[in-house]
C-alpha positions in Angstrom: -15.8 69.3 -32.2 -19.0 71.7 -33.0 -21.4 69.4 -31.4 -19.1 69.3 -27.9 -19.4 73.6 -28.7 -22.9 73.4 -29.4 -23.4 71.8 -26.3 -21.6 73.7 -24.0 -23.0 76.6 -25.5 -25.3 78.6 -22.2 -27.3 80.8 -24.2 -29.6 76.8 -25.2 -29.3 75.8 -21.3 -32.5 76.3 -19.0 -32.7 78.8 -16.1 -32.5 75.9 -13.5 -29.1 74.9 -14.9 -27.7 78.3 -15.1 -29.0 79.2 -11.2 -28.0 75.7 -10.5 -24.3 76.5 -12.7 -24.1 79.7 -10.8 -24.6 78.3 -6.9 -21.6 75.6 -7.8 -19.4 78.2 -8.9 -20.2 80.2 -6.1 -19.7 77.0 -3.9 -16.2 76.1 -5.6 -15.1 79.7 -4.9 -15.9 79.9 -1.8 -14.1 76.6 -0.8 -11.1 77.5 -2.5 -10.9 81.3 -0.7 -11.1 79.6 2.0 -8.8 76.8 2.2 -6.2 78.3 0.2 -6.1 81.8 1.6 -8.4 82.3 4.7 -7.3 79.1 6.9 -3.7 79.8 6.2 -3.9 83.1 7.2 -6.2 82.8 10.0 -4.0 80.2 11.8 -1.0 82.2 11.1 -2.0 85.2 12.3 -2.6 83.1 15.5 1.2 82.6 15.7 1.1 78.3 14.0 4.0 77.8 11.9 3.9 76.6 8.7 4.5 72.9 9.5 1.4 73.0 11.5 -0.4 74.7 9.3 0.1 72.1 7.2 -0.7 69.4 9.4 -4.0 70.9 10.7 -4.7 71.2 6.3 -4.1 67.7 5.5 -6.0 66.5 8.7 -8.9 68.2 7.5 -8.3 66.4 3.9 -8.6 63.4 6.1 -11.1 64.0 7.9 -13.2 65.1 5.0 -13.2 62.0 2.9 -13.6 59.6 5.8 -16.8 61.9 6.5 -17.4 61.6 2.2 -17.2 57.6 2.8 -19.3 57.3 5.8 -22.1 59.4 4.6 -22.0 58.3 1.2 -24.1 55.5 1.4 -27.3 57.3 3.4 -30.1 58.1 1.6 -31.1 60.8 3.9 -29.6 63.7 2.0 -31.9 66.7 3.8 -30.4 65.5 7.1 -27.4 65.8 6.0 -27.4 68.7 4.6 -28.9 70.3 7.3 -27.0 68.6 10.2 -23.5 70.0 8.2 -25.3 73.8 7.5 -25.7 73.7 11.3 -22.4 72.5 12.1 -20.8 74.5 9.8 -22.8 78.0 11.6 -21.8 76.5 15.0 -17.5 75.9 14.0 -17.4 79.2 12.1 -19.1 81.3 14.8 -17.1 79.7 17.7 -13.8 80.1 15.6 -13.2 83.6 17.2 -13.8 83.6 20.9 -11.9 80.7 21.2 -8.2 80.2 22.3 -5.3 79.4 19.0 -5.3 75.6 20.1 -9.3 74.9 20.3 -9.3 77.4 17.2 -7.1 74.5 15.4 -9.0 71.5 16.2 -12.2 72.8 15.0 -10.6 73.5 11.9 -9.9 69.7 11.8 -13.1 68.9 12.5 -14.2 70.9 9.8 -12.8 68.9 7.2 -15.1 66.5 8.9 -17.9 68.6 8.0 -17.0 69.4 4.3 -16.8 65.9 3.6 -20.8 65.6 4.6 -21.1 69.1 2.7 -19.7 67.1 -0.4 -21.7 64.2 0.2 -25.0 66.5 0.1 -24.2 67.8 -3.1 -23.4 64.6 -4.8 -26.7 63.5 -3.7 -28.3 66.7 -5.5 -28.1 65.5 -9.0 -29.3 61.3 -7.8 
């Protein structure tokens, strides 16, 4: 039991793994703000009910690990990760000016794109 202590213990860990610590945290957070609290209330506020709300969730669950399985299996990880930070720029900036429907689909699509995102950090660590 000491030793698992002793080497979970931060203040022995490098810079690199507490920047790189830090970055995931701020990555997990951000993912689950935004699926758990800001989709919901975005496509609510844009009059979906909660049974499509739903749906447009778990399509993007879909969609993100058939993108996880696709990609997994590339070795070109800088691609990736910059064809899903582009992606993700373009969805997220369209989100607004576009009509409730449109709105909804690209939310789909962007579980396509979180399941490259997750595929890009994998790769990090190989």
């Amino acid at each position: 039991m000491v030793k698992a202590l002793q080497f979970l213990d931060l203040r022995k860990k490098t810079r690199v793994f507490k920047i790189f610590l830090f970055l995931f945290f701020m990555i997990g957070f951000s993912y689950g703000f935004h699926g758990g609290y800001v989709t919901p209330l975005f496509l609510s506020t844009h009059d979906f009910d909660a049974e499509m709300i739903g749906l447009i969730i778990g399509l993007q669950i879909l969609f993100a690990s058939v993108s996880s399985y696709l990609f997994s299996k590339t070795t070109k990880l800088r691609q990736i990760i910059l064809l899903q930070e582009i992606l993700f720029s373009t969805v997220f900036s369209l989100l607004g000016f576009l009509s409730p429907i449109v709105a909804g689909v690209l939310l789909v699509f962007y579980g396509f794109i979180e399941g490259m995102s997750s595929i890009g950090q994998e790769g990090i660590f190989i």
